[in-house]
C-alpha positions as CSV (number, residue, x, y, z in Angstrom):
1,X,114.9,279.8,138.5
2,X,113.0,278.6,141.3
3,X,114.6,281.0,143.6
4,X,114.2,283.9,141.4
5,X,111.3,286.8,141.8
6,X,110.1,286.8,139.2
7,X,106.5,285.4,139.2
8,X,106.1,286.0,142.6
9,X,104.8,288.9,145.1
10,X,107.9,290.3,146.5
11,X,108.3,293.2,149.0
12,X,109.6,296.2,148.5
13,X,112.8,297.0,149.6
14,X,113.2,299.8,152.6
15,X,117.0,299.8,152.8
16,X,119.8,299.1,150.7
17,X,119.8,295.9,149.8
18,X,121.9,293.7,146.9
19,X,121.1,291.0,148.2
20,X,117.8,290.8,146.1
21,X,119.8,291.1,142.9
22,X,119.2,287.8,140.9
23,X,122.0,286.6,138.5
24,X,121.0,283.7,135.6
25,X,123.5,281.4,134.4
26,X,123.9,282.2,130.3
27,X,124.8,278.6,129.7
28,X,122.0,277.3,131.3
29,X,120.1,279.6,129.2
30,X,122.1,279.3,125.9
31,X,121.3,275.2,126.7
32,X,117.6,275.7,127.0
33,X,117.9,277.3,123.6
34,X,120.1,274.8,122.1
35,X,122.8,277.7,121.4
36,X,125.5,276.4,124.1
37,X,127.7,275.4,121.1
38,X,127.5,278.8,119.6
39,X,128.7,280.5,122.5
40,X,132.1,281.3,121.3
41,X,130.4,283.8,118.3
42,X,128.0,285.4,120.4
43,X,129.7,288.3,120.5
44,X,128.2,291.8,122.2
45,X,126.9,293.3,125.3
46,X,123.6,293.9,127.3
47,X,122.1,297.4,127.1
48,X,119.8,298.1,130.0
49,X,118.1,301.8,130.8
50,X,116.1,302.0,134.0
51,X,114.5,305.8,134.5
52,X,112.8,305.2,137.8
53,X,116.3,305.8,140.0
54,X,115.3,307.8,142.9
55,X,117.9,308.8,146.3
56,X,117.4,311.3,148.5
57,X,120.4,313.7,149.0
58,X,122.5,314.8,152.1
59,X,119.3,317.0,152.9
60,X,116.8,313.9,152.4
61,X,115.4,315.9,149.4
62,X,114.6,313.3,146.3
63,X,116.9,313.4,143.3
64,X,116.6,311.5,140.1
65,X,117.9,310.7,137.1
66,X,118.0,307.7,134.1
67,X,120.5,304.8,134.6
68,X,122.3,303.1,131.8
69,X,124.3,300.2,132.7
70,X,125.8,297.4,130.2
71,X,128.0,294.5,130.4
72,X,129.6,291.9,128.4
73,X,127.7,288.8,126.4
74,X,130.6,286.9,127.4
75,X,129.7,287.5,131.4
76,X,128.6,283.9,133.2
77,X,125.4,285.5,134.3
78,X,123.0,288.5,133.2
79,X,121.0,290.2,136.0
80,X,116.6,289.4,136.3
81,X,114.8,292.1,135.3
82,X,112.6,291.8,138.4
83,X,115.5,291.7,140.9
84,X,117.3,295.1,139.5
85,X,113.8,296.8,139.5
86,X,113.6,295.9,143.4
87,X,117.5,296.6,144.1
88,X,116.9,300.2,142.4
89,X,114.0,300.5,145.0
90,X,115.8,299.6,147.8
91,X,118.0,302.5,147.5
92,X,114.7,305.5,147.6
93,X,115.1,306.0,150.9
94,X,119.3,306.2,151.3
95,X,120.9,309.0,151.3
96,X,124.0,310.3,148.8
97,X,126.3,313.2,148.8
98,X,126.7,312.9,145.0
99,X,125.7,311.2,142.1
100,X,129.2,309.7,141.4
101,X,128.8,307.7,144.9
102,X,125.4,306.0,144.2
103,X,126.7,305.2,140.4
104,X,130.0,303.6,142.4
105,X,128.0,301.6,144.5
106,X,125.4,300.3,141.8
107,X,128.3,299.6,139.3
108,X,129.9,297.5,142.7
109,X,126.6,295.7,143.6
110,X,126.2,294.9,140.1
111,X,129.6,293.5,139.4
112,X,129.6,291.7,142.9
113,X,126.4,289.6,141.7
114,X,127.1,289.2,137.9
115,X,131.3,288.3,138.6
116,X,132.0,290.6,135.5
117,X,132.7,294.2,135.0
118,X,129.6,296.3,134.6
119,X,129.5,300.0,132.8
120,X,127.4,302.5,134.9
121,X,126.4,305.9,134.1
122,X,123.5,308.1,136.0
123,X,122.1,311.1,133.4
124,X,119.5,313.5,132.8
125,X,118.4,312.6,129.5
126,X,117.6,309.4,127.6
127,X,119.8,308.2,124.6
128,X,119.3,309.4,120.7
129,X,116.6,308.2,119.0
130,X,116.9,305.5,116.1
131,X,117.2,307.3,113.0
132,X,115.0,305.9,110.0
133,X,115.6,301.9,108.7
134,X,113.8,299.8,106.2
135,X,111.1,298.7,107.4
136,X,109.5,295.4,107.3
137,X,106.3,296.3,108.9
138,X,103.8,296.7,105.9
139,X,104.8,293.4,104.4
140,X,102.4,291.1,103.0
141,X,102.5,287.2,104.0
142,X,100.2,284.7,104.4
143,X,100.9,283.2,107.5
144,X,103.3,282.8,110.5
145,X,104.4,279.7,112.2
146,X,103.2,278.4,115.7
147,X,107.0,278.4,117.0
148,X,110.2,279.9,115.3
149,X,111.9,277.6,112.4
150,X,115.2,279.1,111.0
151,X,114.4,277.1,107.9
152,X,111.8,280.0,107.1
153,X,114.7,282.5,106.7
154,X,115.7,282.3,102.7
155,X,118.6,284.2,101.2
156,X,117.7,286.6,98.6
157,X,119.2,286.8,94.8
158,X,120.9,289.7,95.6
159,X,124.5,289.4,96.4
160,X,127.2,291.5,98.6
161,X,125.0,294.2,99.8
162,X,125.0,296.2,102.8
163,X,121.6,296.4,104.5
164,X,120.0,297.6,107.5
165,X,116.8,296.9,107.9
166,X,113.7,296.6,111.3
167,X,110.8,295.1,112.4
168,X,108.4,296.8,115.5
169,X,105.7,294.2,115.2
170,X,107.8,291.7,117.1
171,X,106.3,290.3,120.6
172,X,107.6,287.4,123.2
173,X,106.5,286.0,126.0
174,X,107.9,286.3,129.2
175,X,109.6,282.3,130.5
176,X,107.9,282.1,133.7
177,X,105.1,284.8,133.7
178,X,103.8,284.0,130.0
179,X,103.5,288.2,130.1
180,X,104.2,289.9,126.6
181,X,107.3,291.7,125.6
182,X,107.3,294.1,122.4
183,X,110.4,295.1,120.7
184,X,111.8,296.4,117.6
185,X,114.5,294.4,115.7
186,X,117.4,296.2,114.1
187,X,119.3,293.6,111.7
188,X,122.6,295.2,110.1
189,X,123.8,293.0,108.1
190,X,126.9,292.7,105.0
191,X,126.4,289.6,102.7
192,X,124.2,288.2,100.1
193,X,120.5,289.6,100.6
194,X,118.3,288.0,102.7
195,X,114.7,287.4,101.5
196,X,112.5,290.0,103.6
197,X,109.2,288.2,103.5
198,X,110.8,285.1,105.0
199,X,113.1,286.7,107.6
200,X,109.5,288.9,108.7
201,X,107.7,285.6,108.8
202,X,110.6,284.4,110.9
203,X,110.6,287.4,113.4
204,X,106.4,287.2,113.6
205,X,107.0,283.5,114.8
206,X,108.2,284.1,118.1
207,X,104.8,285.8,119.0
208,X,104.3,283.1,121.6
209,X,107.5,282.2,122.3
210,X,108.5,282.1,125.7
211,X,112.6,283.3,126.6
212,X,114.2,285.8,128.2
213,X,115.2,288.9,125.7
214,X,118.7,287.9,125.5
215,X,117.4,284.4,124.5
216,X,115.4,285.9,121.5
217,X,118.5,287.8,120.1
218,X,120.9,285.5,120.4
219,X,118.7,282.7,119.2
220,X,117.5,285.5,115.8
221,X,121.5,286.2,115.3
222,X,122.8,282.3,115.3
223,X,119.6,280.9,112.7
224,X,120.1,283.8,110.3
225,X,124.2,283.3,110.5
226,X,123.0,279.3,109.4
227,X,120.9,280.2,106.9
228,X,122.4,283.3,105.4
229,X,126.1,283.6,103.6
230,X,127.2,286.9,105.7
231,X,130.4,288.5,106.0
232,X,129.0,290.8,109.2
233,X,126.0,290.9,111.1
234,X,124.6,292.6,114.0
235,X,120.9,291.9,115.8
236,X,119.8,294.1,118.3
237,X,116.4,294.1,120.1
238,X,115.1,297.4,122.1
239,X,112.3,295.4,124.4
240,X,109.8,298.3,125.3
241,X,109.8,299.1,129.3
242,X,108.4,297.4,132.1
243,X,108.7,298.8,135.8
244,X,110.4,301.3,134.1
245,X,113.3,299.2,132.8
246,X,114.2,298.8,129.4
247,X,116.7,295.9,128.1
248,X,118.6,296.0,124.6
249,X,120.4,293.1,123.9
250,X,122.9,293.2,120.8
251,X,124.8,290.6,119.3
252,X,127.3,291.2,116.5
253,X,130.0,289.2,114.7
254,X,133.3,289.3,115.9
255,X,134.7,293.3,115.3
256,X,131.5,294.5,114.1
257,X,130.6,298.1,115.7
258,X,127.9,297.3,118.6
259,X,125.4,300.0,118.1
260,X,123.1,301.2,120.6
261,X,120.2,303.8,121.0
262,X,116.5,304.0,121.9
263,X,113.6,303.2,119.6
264,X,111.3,305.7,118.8
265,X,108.5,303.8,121.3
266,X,110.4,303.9,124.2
């Protein structure tokens, strides 16, 4: 962490340069958050959208489009936020004869510094927006905890029903800048009902939490699989932008379809 940018004033990039990338150990994280055990059920990938990727063509005229790349919750490391926004930088000023070069090049930087294969894709326009879920947002409950506690989450009376239900008021805190992060949870979920009051007072409790996104998600997918009797479930956060990046982490059980497309916000 210590060698990380994150936190720090870094330059700006004037040439191609991976070597700024920044890759974090996911056991080292999952350990932080107690989760190392769990590891084996944490099944799913890492969405990311970035649509401030600028190059300059053979003529040195700017081109740009939106990036999606994703890659595996099983990889040994997931890229820094910080370090992808200055790698993206660092190619402004290169020049490209087409967009399937720079997306080869991004997808091989990327798959150089995480040591796991990486899905790339440069595009014009943004992914489908969320159609409607049931919301959790106008709620009513009389408090919310200082840290979360996956003893809050209660299983409802219902049994065996398919749900799919979000939250937008969720926030986190940044692990080394203390800087907010908003997001709206997306919990699909087959089973026996869980109570909605306790699972929002759950999701408010990580208001001052500090951990990366994937942290949150995995940590919100492994306390309601202990307190909940489910046959499927699938968590998936889409963290609003900042530098222009987006990240959507999603965990699912094992064969569960991974979902992914963009909240409404972002």
């Amino acid at each position: 962490m210590k060698d990380i940018h994150l936190g720090k004033d870094s330059a700006i990039p004037n040439r191609h340069d991976p070597s700024v990338l920044s890759a974090l150990s996911r056991l080292d994280s999952r350990k932080k958050s107690g989760l190392e055990d769990y590891s084996t059920i944490l099944n799913g990938r890492d969405f990311w959208t970035s649509y401030e990727v600028s190059w300059l063509n053979k003529s040195g005229i700017p081109q740009n489009k939106i990036l999606n790349i994703s890659y595996s919750s099983e990889s040994k490391f997931f890229v820094e936020s910080k370090s992808l926004k200055l790698y993206l930088y660092s190619l402004n000023n290169e020049k490209f004869d087409c967009v399937k070069t720079i997306e080869d090049l991004i997808k091989r930087d990327l798959e150089e510094a995480l040591q796991t294969e990486v899905e790339v894709e440069l595009v014009q326009n943004p992914r489908d927006i969320e159609g409607e879920w049931s919301s959790l947002d106008q709620l009513e409950i009389d408090r919310i905890d200082s840290h979360p506690n996956s003893l809050v989450i209660e299983p409802d009376e219902q049994e065996k029903i398919v749900e799919n239900i979000s939250c937008s008021l969720f926030r986190s805190l940044c692990p080394v800048t203390a800087q907010p992060d908003w997001a709206t949870i997306y919990i699909s979920y087959e089973g026996n009902g869980i109570n909605h009051k306790t699972l929002l007072r759950y999701l408010l409790s990580y208001r001052n939490h500090q951990g990366f996104h994937e942290e949150c998600v995995e940590r919100i997918f492994i306390d309601i699989t202990k307190r909940c009797r489910l046959d499927k479930l699938s968590v998936r956060a889409n963290f609003l932008r900042r530098g222009g990046i987006e990240i959507n982490p999603v965990r699912t059980t094992p064969g569960y379809p991974i979902h992914i497309s963009r909240e409404i916000r972002q």
